[in-house]
Legacy VTK file of the C-alpha trace (Angstrom):
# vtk DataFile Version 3.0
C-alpha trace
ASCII
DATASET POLYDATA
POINTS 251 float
0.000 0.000 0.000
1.829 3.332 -1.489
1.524 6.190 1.038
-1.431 8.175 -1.041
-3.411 5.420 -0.468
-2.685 5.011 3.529
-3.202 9.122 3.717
-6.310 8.583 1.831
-8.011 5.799 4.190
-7.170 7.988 6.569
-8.972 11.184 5.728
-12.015 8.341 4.722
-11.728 6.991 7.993
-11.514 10.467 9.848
-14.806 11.688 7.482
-16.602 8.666 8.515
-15.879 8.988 12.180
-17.224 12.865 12.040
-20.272 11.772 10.211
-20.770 9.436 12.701
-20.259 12.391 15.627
-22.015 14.140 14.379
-25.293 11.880 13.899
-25.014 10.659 17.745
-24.994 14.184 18.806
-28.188 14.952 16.795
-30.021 12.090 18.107
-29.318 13.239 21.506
-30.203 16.712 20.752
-31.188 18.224 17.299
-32.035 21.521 18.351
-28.762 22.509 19.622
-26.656 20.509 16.960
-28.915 21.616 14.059
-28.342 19.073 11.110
-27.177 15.566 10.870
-23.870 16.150 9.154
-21.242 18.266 9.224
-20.755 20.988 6.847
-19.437 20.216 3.629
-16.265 21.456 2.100
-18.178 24.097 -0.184
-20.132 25.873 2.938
-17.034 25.562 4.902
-15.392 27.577 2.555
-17.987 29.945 1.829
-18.540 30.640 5.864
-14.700 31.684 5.809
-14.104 33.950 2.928
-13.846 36.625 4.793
-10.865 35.849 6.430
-9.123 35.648 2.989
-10.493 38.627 1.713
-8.908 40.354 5.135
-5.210 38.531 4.784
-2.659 39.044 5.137
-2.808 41.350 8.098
-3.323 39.820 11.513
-6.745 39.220 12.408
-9.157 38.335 15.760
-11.286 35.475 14.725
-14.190 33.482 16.983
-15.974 30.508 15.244
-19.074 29.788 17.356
-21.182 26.686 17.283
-17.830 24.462 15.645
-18.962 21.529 16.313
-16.600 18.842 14.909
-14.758 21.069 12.985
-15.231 20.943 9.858
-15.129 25.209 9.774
-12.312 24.940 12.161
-10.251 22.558 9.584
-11.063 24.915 6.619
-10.252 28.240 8.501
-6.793 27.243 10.287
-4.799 27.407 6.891
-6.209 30.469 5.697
-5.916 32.445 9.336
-3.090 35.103 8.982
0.644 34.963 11.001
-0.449 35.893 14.087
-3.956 35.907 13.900
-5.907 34.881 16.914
-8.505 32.348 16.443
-10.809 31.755 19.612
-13.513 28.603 19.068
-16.541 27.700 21.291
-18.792 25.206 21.053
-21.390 24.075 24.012
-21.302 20.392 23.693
-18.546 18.757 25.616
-17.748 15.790 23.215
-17.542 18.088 20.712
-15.255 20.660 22.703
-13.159 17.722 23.158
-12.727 16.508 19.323
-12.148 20.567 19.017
-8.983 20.393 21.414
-7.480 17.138 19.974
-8.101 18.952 16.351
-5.956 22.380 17.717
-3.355 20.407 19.382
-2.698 18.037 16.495
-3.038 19.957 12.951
0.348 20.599 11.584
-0.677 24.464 10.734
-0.809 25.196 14.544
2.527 23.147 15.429
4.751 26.590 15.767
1.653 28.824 17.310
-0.759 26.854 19.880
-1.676 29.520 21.855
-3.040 31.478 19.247
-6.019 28.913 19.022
-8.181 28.397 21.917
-11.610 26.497 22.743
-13.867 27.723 24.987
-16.461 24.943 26.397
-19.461 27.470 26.672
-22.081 29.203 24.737
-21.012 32.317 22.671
-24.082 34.692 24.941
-21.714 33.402 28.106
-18.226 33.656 26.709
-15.668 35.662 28.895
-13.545 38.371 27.288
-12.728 41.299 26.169
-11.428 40.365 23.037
-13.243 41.995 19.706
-13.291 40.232 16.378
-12.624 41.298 12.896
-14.727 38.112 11.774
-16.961 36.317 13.107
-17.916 32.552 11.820
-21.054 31.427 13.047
-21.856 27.720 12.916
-25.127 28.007 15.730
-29.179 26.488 13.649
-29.873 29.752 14.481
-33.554 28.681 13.372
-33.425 25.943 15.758
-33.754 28.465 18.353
-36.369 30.557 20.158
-36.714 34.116 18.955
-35.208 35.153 22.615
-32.322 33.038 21.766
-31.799 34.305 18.366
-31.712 37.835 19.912
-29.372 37.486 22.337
-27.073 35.341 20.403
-27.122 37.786 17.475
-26.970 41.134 20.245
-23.421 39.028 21.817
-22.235 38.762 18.347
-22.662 42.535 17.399
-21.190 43.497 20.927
-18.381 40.956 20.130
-17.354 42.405 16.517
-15.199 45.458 15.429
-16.887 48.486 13.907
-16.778 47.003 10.170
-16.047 43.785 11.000
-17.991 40.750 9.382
-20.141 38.102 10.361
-20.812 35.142 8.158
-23.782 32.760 9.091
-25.527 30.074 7.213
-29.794 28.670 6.904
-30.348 25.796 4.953
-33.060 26.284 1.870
-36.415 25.269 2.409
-36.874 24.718 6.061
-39.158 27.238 6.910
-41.599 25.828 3.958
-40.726 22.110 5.244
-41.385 23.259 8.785
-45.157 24.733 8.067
-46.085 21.772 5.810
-44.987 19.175 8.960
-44.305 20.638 12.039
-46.837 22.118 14.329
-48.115 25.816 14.320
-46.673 26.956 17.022
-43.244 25.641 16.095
-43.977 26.876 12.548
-44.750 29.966 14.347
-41.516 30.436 16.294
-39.274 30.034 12.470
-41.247 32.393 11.347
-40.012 35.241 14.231
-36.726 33.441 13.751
-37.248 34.618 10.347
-38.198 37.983 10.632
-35.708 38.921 13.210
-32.582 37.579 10.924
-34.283 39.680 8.165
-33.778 42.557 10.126
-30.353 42.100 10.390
-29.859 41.241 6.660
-31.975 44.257 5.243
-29.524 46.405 8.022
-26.074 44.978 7.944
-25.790 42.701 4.760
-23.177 42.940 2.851
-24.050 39.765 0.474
-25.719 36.202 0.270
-24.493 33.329 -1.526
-26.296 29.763 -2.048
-23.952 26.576 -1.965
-25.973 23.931 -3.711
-22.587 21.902 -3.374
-23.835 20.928 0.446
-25.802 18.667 1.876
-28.487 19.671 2.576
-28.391 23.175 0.369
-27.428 26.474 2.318
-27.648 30.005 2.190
-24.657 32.279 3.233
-24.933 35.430 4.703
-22.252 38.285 5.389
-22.806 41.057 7.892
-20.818 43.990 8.157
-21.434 45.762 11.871
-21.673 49.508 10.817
-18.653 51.645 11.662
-18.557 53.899 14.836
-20.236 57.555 13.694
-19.202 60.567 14.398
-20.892 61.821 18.143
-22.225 58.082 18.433
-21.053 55.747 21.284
-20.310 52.757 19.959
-23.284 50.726 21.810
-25.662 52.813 20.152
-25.283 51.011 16.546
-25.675 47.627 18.373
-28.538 48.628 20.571
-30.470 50.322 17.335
-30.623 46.348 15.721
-31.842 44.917 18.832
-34.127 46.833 19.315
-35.445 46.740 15.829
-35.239 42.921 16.218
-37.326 42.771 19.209
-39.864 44.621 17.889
-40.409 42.690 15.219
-40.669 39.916 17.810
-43.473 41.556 19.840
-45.841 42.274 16.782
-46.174 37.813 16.564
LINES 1 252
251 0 1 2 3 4 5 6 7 8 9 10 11 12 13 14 15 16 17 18 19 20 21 22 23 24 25 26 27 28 29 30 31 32 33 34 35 36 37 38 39 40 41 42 43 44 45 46 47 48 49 50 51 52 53 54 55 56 57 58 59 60 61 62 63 64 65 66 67 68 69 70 71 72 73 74 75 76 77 78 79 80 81 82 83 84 85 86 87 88 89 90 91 92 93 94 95 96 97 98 99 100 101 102 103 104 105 106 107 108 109 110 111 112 113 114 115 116 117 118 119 120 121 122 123 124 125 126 127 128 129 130 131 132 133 134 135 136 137 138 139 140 141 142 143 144 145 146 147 148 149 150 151 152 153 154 155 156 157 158 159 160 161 162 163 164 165 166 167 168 169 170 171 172 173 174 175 176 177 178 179 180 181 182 183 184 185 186 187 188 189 190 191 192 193 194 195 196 197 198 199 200 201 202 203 204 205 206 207 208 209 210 211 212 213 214 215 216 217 218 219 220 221 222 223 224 225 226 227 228 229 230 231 232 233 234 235 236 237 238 239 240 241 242 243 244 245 246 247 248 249 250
């Protein structure tokens, strides 16, 4: 056996063990994991273009909701010399696979501490640290409207003036959820819905659909507005929550 072929079983092998991660953890919880598979190599990319449309300047980068890292393995090549890249994800098996994945990939051998996992949710994460991007790997419309809003108000508080988000939705589910779901859970995606559009129709700075995954996704960039003139900086965050929440209190 030539050594393509032993690399290749082993990048099958690795594949098939993440599918397989990844499926456990959505039995035991598909709200919070939000799909059963990982995201493909096409979304992965897509989710990280901004940080190779910012290189090669150092950059401050948080990938929430990583899950078994199939961002993480896409974005740690393309971050920067001394970028910092901090990664949190909830779920404790997969903040484990996250660590062995940072301790072992050959890109980080000369720069561990620039790459750290936090075990918590992004609303709770500790620091003072602001991003230039943002990657966002959360089924944000697996989540209550109040959820959505203070995950989305954490990630504006959490960015640069100018700096980027980048989120994903998968096509169809709001049609697939009112056809099969109940109304009130068809209900709550469509708040989830209209409080993301706010966002968009405020901060978007495109959308991109990756038919290459499985299922199909959408790809959104936000851009939190720069600091004005005579502004303090919390007002531009606190003028798209509160947009957002009203849009919540008309359901």
């Amino acid at each position: 056996m030539n050594d393509w072929t032993t690399s290749h079983d082993r990048v099958l092998a690795q594949r098939d063990a993440e599918g397989w991660t990844f499926l456990i953890e959505a039995a035991r919880d598909l709200r919070t994991t939000g799909a059963i598979a990982p995201s493909g190599r096409a979304l992965a990319r897509a989710l990280t273009e901004p940080v190779r449309a910012r290189a090669p300047r150092p950059l401050a980068v948080l990938e929430a909701g990583a899950g078994t890292g199939a961002v993480t393995r896409a974005l740690i090549p393309d971050l920067p010399r001394a970028s910092r890249l901090d990664i949190v994800e909830a779920n404790p098996r997969f903040a484990a696979r996250l660590r062995r994945l940072v301790t072992t990939h050959p890109d980080l051998a000369a720069r561990p501490a620039q790459v750290n996992v936090h075990q918590t949710y992004v609303e709770q994460l500790d620091t003072d640290q602001r991003y230039d991007v943002i990657v966002s790997g959360l089924p944000l419309t697996n989540f209550t409207p109040a959820q959505v809003e203070r995950i989305m108000a954490r990630y504006l508080e959490l960015l640069h003036p100018g700096g980027t988000l980048t989120y994903f939705a998968y096509l169809g589910t709001r049609r697939a959820r009112a056809l099969t779901a109940s109304r009130a859970e068809a209900r709550r995606h469509a708040a989830v819905d209209e409080i993301m559009a706010t966002y968009q129709r405020t901060c978007a700075t495109g959308r991109w659909t990756v038919w290459a995954n499985v299922p199909p996704a959408y790809v959104w960039h936000l851009r939190r507005p720069p600091v004005r003139a005579g502004h303090p900086e919390a007002h531009s965050v606190e003028a798209h929550s509160v947009e957002a929440r009203s849009v919540e209190a008309r359901r």
